[in-house]
Backbone bond lengths (Angstrom), bond angles and torsions (degrees), N, CA, C in turn:
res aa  C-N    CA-C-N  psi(-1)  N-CA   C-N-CA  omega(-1)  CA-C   N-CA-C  phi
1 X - - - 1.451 - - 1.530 111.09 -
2 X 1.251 124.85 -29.75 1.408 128.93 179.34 1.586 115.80 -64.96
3 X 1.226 118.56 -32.57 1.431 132.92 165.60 1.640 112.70 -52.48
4 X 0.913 105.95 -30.27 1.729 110.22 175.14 1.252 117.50 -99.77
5 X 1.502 121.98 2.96 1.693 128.26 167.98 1.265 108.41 -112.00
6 X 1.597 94.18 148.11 1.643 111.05 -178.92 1.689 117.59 -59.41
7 X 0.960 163.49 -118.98 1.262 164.24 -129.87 1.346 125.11 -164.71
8 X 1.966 87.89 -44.33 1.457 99.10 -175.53 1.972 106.72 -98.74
9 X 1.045 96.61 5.57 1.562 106.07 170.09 1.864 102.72 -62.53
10 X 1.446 113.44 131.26 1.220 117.17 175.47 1.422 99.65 -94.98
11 X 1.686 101.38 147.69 1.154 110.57 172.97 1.308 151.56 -55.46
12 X 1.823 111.11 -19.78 1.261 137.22 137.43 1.240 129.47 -58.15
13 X 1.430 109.78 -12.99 1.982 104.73 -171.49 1.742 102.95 -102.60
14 X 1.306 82.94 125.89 1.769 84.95 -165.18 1.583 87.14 -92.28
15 X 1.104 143.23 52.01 1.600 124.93 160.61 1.422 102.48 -100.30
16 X 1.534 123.81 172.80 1.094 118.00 173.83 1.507 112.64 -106.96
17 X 1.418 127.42 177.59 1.260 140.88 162.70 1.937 105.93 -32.61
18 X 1.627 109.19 130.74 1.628 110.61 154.01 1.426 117.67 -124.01
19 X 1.692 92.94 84.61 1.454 88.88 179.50 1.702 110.37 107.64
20 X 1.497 112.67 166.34 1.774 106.45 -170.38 1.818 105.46 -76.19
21 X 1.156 94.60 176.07 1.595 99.74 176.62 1.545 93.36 -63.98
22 X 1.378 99.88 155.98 1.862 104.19 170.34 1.217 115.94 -156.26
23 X 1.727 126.17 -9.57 0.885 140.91 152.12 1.392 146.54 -165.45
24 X 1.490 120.11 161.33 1.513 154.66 -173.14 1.607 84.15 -58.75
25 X 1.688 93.53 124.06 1.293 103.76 154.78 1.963 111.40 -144.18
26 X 1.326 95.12 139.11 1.080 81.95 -171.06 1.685 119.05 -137.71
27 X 1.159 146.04 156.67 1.097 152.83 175.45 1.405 129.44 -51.70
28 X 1.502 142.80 -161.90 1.554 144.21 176.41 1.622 94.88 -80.28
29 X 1.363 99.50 -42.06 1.418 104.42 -160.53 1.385 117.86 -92.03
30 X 1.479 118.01 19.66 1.267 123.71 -179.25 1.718 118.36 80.20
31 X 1.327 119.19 -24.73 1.541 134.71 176.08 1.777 93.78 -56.54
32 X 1.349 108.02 122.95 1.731 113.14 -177.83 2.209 86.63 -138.05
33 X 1.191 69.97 177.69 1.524 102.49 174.98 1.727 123.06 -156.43
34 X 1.348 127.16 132.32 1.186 127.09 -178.82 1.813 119.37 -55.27
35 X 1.272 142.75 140.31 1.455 134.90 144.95 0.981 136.71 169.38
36 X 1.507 140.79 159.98 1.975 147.58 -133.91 1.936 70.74 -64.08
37 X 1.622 64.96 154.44 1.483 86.24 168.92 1.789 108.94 -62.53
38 X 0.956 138.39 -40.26 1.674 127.65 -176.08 1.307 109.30 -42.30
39 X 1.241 105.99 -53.54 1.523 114.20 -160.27 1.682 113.67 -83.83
40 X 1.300 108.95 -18.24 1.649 128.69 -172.76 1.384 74.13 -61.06
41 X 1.741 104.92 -79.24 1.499 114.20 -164.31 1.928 113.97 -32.24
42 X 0.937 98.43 -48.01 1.382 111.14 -159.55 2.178 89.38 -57.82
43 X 1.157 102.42 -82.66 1.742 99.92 158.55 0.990 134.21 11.31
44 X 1.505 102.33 -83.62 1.562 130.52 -170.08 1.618 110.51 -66.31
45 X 1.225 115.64 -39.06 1.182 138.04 177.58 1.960 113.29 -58.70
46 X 1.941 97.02 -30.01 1.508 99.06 -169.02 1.921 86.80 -97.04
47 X 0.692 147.19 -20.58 1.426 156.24 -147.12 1.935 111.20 -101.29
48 X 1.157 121.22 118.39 1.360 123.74 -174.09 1.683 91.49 -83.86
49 X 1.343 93.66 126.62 1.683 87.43 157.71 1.887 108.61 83.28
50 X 1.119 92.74 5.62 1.693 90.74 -175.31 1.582 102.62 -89.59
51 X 1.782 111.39 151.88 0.707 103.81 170.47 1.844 107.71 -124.30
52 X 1.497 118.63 -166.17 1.717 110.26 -165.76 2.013 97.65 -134.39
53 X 0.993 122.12 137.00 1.563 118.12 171.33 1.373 96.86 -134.32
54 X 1.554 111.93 149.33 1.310 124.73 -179.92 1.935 100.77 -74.23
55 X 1.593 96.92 168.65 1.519 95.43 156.43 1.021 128.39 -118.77
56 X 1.569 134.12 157.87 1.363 115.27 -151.15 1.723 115.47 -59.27
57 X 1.684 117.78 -28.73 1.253 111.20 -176.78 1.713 105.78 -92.31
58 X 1.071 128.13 31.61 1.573 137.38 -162.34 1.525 74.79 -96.77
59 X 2.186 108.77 156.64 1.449 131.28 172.51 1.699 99.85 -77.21
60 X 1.085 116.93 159.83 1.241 139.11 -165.14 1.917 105.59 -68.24
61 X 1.165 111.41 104.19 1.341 99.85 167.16 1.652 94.04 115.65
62 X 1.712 118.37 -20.78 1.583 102.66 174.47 1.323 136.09 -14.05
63 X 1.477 111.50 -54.86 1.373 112.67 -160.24 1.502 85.13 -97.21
64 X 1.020 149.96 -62.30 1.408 125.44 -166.65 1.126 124.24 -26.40
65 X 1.559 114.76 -51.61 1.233 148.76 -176.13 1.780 110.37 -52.12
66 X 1.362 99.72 -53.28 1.756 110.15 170.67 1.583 103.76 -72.91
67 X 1.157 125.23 -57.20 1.497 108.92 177.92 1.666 116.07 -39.34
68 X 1.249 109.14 -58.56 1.619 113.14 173.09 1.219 132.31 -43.07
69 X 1.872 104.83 -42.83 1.523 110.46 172.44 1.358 111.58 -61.39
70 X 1.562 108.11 -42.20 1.543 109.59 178.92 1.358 128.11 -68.45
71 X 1.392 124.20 -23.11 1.314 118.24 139.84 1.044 143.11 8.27
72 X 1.813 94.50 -67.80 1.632 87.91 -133.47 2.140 70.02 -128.33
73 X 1.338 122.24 34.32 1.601 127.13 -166.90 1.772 98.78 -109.53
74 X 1.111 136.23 144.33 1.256 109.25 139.87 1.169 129.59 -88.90
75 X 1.682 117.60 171.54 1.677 124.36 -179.66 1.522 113.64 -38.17
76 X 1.384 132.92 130.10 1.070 116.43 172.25 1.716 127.59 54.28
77 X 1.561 107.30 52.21 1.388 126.12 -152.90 1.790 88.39 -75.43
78 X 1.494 129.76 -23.02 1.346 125.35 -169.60 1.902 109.92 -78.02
79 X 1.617 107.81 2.05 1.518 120.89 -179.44 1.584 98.17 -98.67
80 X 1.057 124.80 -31.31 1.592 123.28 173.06 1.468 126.58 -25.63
81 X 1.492 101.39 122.83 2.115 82.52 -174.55 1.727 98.24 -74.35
82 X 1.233 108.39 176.30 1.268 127.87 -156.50 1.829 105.13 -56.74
83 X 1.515 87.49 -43.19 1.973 95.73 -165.29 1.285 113.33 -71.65
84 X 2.231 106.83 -13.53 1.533 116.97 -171.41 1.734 115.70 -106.43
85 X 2.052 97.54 21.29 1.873 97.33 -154.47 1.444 89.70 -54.79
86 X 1.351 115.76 155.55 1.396 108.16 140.23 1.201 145.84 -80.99
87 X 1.774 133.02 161.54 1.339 121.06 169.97 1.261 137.88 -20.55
88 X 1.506 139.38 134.70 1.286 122.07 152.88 1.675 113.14 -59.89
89 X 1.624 93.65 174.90 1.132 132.29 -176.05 2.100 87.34 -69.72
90 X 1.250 92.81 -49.71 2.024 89.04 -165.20 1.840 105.87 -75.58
91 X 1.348 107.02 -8.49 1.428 100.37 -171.92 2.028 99.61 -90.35
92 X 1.189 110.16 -37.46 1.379 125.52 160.80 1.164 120.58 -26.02
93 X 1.548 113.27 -67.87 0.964 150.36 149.88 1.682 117.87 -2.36
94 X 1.203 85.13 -114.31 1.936 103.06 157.13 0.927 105.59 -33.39
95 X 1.289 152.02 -56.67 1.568 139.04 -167.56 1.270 118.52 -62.11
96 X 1.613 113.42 -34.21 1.850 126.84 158.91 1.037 121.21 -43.15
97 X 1.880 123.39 -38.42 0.859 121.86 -150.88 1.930 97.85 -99.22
């Protein structure tokens, strides 16, 4: 199953990929990793101080889009008990729009 997730997918988070990698996310310390916006979000969201950059072939608005999901995610949203999962990335989404 790991073969079919982007990079920044943690090894505990059993969701899959939404969508191609699209962006750079990266840490205090500059250490980043590539991936779909779900999982960026999901990341960025566990990370103090992180920030998110699109990639040049990423859809318009990627990283905004992951900053926002991450928002509103908690740290390590794939530890959540069942009744507390958090939002997707697509429900996020739609609500922007």
């Amino acid at each position: 199953m790991t073969d079919l997730r982007c990079p920044a997918a943690h090894p505990e988070d059993p969701t899959l990929c939404q969508g191609p990698v699209a962006v750079t996310v990266l840490d205090v310390r500059n250490a980043g990793t590539n991936g779909c916006e779900h999982h960026g979000a999901r990341l960025l969201a566990s990370l103090a101080g992180g920030r998110v950059y699109a990639l040049p072939d990423a859809l318009e608005g990627a990283a905004i889009r992951v900053f926002t999901a991450a928002g509103v995610l908690r740290p390590f949203p794939w530890r959540a008990h069942p009744q507390e999962a958090a939002p997707s990335l697509a429900h996020i989404v739609d609500d922007l729009h």
